[in-house]
N, C-alpha and C positions, 0 to 999 in steps of 0.2 A: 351126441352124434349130429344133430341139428345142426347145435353153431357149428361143427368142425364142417359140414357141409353148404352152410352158407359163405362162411369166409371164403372157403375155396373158391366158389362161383363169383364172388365181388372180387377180391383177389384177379381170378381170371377175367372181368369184363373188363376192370377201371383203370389196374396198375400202368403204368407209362411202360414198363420194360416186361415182357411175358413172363411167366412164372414157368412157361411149361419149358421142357428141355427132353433132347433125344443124345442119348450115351452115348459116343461113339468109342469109348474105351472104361473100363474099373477092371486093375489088376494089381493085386498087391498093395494096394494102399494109393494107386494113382488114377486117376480119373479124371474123364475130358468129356464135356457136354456142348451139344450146337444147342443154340436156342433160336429166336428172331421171328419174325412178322413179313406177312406184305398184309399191307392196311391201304385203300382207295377210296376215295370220297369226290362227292363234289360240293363243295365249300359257296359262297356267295355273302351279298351283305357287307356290317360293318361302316368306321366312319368313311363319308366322301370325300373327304381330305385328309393331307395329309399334315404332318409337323409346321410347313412351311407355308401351309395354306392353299397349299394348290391342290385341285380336284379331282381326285385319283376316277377309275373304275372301279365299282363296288359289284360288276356284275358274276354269274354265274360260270363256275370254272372248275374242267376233272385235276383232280390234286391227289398227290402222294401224301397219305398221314402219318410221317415219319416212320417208313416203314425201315429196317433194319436187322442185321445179323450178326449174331457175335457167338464166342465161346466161353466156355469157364474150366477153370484148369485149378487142380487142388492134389498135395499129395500129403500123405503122412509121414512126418517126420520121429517123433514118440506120438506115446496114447493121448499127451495134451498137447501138443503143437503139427500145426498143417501150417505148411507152405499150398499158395493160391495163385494167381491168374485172371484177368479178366482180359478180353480184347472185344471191342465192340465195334462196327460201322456202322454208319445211318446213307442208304440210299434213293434214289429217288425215281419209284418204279412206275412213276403215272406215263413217262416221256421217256423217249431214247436220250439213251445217253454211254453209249459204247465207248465215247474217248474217254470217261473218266472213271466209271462204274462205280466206286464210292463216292459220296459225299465229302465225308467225315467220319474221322477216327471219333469217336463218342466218349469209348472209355476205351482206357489202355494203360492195366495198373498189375501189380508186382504186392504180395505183403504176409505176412507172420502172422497166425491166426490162436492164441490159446485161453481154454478155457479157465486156467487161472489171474493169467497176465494179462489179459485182453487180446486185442488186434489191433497190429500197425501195418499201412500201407503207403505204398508212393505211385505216381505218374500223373494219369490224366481220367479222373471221376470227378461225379455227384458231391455236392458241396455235401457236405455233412449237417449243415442246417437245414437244407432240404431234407436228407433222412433222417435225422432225429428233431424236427421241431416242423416246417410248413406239411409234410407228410400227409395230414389228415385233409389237405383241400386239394391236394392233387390228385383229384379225381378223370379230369379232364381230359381226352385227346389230343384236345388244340388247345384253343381258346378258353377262358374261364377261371385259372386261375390268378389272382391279384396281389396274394403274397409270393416272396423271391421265393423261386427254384433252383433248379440242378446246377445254372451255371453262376449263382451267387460267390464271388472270389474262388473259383475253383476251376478244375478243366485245364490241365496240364501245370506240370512245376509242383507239384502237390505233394505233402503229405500229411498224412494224419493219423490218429490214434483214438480209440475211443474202450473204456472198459469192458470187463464182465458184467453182466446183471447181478445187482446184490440187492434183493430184497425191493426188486421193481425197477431199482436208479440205473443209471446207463450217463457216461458224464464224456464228455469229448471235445480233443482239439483240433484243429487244422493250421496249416499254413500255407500260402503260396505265395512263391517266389515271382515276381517279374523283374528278368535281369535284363539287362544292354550286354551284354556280352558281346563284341564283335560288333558293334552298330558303330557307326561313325560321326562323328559329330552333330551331322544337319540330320542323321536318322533319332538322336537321341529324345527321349522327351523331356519336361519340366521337373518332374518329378524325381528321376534317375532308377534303380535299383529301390524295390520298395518290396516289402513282407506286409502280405494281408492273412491277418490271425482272425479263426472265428475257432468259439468254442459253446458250450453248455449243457446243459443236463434234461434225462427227458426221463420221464416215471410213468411205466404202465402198470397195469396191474388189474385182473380182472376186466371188467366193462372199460374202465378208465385209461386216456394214453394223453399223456401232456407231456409238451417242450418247453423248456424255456433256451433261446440261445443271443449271443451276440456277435456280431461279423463288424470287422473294422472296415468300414466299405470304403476303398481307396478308390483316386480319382482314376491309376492305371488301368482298373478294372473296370473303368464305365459308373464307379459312386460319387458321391461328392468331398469324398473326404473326411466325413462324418461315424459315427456308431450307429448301425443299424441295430435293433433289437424287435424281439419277439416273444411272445407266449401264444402260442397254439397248441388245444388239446380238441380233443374228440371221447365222446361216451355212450357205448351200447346201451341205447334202452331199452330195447327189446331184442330178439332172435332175428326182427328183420328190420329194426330202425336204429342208428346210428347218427347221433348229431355232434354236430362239433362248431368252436367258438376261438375265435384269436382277433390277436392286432398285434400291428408293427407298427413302428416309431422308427423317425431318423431327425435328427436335428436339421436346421436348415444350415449351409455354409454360405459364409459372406461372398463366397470368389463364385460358387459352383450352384450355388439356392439347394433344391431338392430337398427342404426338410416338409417332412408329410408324418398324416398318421391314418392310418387303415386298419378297421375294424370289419372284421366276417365271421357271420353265420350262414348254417348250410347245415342239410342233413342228406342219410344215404340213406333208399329204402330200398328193398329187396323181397320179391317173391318167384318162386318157381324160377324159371329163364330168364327173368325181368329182373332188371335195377334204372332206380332212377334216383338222379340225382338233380339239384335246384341250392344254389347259394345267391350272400345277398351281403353287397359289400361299399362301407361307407370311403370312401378315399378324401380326406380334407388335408390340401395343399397349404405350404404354409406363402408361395407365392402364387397359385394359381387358382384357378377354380374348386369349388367341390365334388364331385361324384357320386353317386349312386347306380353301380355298376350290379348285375345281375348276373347270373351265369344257370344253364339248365341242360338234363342228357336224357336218355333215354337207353337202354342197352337191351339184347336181345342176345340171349346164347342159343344159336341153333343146335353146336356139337358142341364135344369137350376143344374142337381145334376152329371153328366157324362161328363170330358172331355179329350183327348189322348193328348199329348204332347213329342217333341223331343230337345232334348236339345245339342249343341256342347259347350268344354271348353279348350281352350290351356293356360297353364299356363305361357309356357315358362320359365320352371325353373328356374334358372343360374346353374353352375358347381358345384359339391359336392368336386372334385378334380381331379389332373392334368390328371387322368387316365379315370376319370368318366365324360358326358359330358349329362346333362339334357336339353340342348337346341332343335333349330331347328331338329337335328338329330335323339335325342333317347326320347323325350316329347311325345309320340304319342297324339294325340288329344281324349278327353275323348268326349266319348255318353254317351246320354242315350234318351230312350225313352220308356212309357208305359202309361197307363191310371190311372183315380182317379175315386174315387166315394165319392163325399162330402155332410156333411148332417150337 
């Protein structure tokens, strides 16, 4: 009863997307849930420059923490197959903003759910390596995490497939399409029409949750053209401490550089309303500098729907150039801290 009461509570402080959800409809085998956040902080800190070396503001500023609203929609079709739903925004509730009200569509996906077959889905989600392999360092609000996330070759054009649990294993593919369809010549890119494939296998079981996955990380996408790969797991050692251990690897490419290799550990503690969390992560470039980036939280659940949180992040750059120096020196250490209200 313990751990089924601790996860709940880490669960609710850390997850990026809330867990809680209010019914607005179950009849018949169909059912429609609102979920979503407003989350406000004030953020500061961070490097003084920027990419290109010029000298940003690093000062003190009230910030939206991706707060956001969506639904989930599911019906049953027989005893083993649901038909689902997701539709998600992300808005931006620090600042007026009447002409636009949304952000961003977030997720907005369609898919076939059985417990024999698995589940296949399509549109616009969470890269699936993010959910079954970097999962256990995203702990974060903001800043902090240094392995890929949610939009790793994914986020619209999508679909994907991932099994039933057999005996702990869970195995999965993805693709996503970037078409020219309609573009015109001087809009097209170098590239053309390109499929980025990521797939792999992730085994929990008990204390233990390990990934392993690989993503063809195209240039269309913001990679270099190279294989990304990763193994990250996490293992309860105790009722209220949780640690976990990965690295990512990419080759570097002739046209595009970016081959690196990043190694992280971090652990999660939890007592009563309180979790904290604190990671520590090596980044060695294969044409830039090295890193030793940090990341630290603090969380606080006043209710089951209210709770405050303070977050530190040091990236530890590397050099932009010989004049510019984003390390120990001029990286200030990034805040933040404010509350949520999740429903």
């Amino acid at each position: 009863m313990l751990k089924k009461q601790l996860a709940v509570a880490v669960a609710s402080l850390l997850s990026i997307s809330s867990v809680q959800a209010a019914t607005l409809y179950d009849q018949e085998g169909t059912k429609l849930d609102v979920y979503g956040r407003i989350s406000m902080g004030i953020a500061g800190g961070g490097p003084e420059f920027d990419s290109a070396g010029n000298k940003v503001n690093d000062g003190a500023e009230f910030v939206d923490v991706y707060s956001r609203l969506g639904f989930r929609m599911s019906q049953a079709i027989t005893s083993d197959l649901n038909a689902f739903g997701r539709l998600e925004w992300r808005f931006t509730g620090d600042e007026r903003n009447t002409d636009q009200g949304f952000n961003e569509i977030r997720q907005s996906y369609i898919g076939l759910e059985s417990k024999q077959y698995g589940t296949v889905q399509a549109g616009s989600f969470d890269s699936f390596y993010a959910q079954f392999v970097s999962v256990p360092f995203d702990v974060y609000l903001d800043r902090g995490l240094l392995f890929n996330s949610s939009g790793l070759q994914s986020r619209g054009d999508s679909i994907g497939y991932y099994t039933p649990e057999l005996n702990g294993f869970t195995t999965f593919l993805q693709f996503k399409h970037y078409s020219e369809r309609g573009l015109g010549l001087d809009e097209q890119s170098d590239q053309g029409d390109v499929i980025a494939t990521q797939g792999g296998i992730r085994y929990q079981q008990g204390p233990l949750k390990v990934g392993f996955g690989a993503v063809e990380n195209v240039v269309r996408g913001g990679g270099n053209g190279e294989m990304l790969y990763g193994l990250i797991g996490a293992y309860q050692i105790t009722d209220q401490f949780t640690a976990r251990l990965g690295g990512e690897t990419q080759d570097n490419s002739d046209t595009y550089g970016g081959g690196f290799n990043t190694v992280g550990l971090g652990g999660t503690y939890t007592t009563g309303p309180w979790a904290f969390t604190a990671d520590y992560y090596n980044v060695d470039r294969d044409e830039d500098e090295e890193s030793n980036a940090w990341a630290a939280g603090a969380y606080y659940k006043i209710s089951s729907a209210f709770d405050v949180f303070v977050e530190l992040a040091d990236g530890d750059a590397p050099t932009v150039n010989r004049d510019v120096t984003l390390g120990d020196l001029s990286d200030n250490v990034y805040w933040l801290t404010g509350a949520r209200y999740l429903f």
